[in-house]
N, C-alpha and C positions, 0 to 999 in steps of 0.2 A: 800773299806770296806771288811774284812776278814768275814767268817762262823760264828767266834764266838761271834762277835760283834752282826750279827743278831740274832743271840740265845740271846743274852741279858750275854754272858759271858765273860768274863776278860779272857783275852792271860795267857794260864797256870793254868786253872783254870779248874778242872775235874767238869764236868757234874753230875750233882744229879743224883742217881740215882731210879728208877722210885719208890713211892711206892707198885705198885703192883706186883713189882719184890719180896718183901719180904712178901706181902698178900698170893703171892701162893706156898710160903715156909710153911707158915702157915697152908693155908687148904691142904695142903699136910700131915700138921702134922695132923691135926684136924679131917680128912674125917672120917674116923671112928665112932668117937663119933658125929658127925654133922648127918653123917648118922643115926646112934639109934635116936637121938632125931627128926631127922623129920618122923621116922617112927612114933615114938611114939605119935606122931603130930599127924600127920593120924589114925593111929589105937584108940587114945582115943577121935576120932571125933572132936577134937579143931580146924582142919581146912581140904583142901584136899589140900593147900598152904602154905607152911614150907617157911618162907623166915628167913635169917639168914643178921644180921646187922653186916657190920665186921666196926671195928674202932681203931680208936689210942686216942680219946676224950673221954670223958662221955657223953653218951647219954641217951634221955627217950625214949628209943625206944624196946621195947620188956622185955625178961627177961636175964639175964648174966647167959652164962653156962661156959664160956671161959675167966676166966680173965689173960691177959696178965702178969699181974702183977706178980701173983701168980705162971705164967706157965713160968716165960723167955721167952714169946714170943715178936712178935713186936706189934699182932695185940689182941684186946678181939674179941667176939663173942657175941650178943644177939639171941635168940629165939624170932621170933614174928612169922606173919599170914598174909595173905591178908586183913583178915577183921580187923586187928588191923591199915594195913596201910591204909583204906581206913577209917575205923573213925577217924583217926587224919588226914585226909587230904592230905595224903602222894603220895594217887593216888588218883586220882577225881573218886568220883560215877560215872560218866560217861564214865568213862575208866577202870573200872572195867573187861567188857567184855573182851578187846582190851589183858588188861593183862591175864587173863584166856586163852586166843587162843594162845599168845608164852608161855606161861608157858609149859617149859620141864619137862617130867615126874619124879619128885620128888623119885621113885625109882636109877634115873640114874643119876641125875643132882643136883647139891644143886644150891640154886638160894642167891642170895648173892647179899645183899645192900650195898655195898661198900662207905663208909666217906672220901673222904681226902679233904684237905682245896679247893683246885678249886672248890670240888662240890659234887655227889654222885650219884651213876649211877648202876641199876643194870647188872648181870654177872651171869651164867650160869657155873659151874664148874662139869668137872667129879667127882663121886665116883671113877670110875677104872682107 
């Protein structure tokens, strides 16, 4: 049995390639504005947690500042919060803490909930 057999791929058959190869073409383009809006987050007290929902679906998860659609990108953008993810259940009240102690400083870091069909996982991305 060849490599590619165990990948699950066909002899001649190039390899997908990853979605978050093109997620961080995106927040490459994005950082900028991703940046304002989680200051703005902070500074009008709506949270001291800026978490940004990135996707290729429709989702009810925050609010769209970023529609792909609109932009020629691959990915949209929502604005949401910790306390939005934890009222819908998205992180257990009990784990609240847990994510407050790795949460990187939102100055430097956007924090990113990333969708693709396997699942959805969050990621930490520079501003610089």
């Amino acid at each position: 049995m060849n490599p590619e057999e165990l990948l699950g791929q066909n002899e001649g058959e190039t390899p997908k390639e990853s979605p978050l190869i093109s997620l961080k073409k995106d927040l490459e383009f994005y950082k900028d504005t991703l940046r304002e809006v989680a200051v703005e987050i902070m500074l009008e007290g709506l949270s001291a947690y800026p978490i940004f929902v990135a996707h290729q679906h429709e989702v009810a998860l925050g609010e769209m500042i970023l529609d792909s659609k609109e932009l020629g990108t691959n990915w949209s953008i929502q604005a949401s919060t910790l306390e939005e993810f934890v009222e819908k259940s998205i992180i257990q009240h009990s784990k609240k803490e847990m994510f407050i102690q790795s949460f990187k400083p939102a100055d430097d870091f956007m924090c990113v909930f990333a969708i693709v069909p396997e699942g959805a996982n969050f990621i930490y991305y520079p501003y610089k």
